[in-house]
N, C-alpha and C positions, 0 to 999 in steps of 0.2 A: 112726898117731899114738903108740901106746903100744910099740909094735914087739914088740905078742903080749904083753908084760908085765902080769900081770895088777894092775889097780889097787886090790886090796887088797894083798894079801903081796907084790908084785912078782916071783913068781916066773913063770916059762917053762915049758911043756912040750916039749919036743924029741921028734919024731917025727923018722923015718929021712929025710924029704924036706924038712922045713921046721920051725915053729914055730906051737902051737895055741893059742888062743885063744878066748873065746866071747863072744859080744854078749848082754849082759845087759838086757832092760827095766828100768828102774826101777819104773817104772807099769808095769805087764802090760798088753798089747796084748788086746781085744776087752773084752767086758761078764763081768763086771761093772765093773773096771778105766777101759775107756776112754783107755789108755794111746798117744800117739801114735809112729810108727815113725821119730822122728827124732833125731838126733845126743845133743840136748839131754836125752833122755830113755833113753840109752842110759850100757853102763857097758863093759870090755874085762877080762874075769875070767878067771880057771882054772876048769876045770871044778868042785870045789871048793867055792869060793867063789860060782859061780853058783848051785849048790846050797843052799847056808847061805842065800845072800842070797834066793831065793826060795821056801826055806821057813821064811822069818821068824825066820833062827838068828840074823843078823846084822843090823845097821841101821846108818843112815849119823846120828852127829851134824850138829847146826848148824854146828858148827867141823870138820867133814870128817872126824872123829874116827871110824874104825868099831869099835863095839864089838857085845858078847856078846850077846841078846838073855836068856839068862836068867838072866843076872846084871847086866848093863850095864857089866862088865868091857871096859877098853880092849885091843882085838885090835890094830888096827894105826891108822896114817892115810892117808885116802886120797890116794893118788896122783894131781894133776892136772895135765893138759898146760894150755899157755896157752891155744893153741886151742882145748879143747874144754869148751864154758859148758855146765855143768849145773843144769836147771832145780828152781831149789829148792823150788816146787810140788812135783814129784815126789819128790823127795828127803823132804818131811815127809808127802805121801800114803803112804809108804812105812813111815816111819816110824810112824805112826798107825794101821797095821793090825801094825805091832808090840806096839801098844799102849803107846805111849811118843809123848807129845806135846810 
C-alpha cells in the first residue's frame, strides 16, 4: 500500500534485495494495551520512526498532524492511503499515554 514508504518522513530503506519497512501497532498488541492485530490499527514506518513512535517521542494529531512529543513541535504529516482507515480510537489511545489529550 505504502510501497515500503514510511508514513511519517516518507522516506525508504534500500537493502541490496529490496525495500524495508516495519508494521507499527498503534495500540500495542497484548496487556496492558489490548491492541488488536488489524490493518486499522497498524502504521508502515522506517525503522526510526517505529522507534520514536513507540517510545512516546512522537504522536499522531487529530488532523493527522505528527508532531514532537516533547515539545509538540510539528515533525511532519501523516501520510494516508485511501484504502487504509485508521482507527481513531487508536490513534488518541496512543496519544493519551503521550499525555496529550
Amino acid at each position: 500500500m505504502y510501497a515500503h514508504a514510511c508514513q511519517v518522513c516518507g522516506s525508504r530503506v534500500e537493502t541490496m534485495c529490496s525495500n524495508y519497512s516495519e508494521a507499527a501497532h498503534i495500540r500495542g498488541l497484548g496487556g496492558p494495551h489490548l491492541g488488536p492485530d488489524q490493518l486499522s490499527n497498524l502504521l508502515c514506518l522506517c525503522p526510526d520512526h517505529h522507534v520514536e513512535f513507540d517510545r512516546l517521542a512522537i504522536y499522531i494529531d487529530e488532523d493527522w498532524t505528527v508532531r514532537r512529543n516533547s515539545t509538540g513541535a510539528v515533525e511532519y504529516q501523516l501520510k494516508r492511503h485511501a484504502e487504509h482507515v485508521i482507527e481513531q480510537d487508536h490513534v488518541r489511545y496512543h496519544r493519551a499515554l503521550c499525555g496529550r489529550r
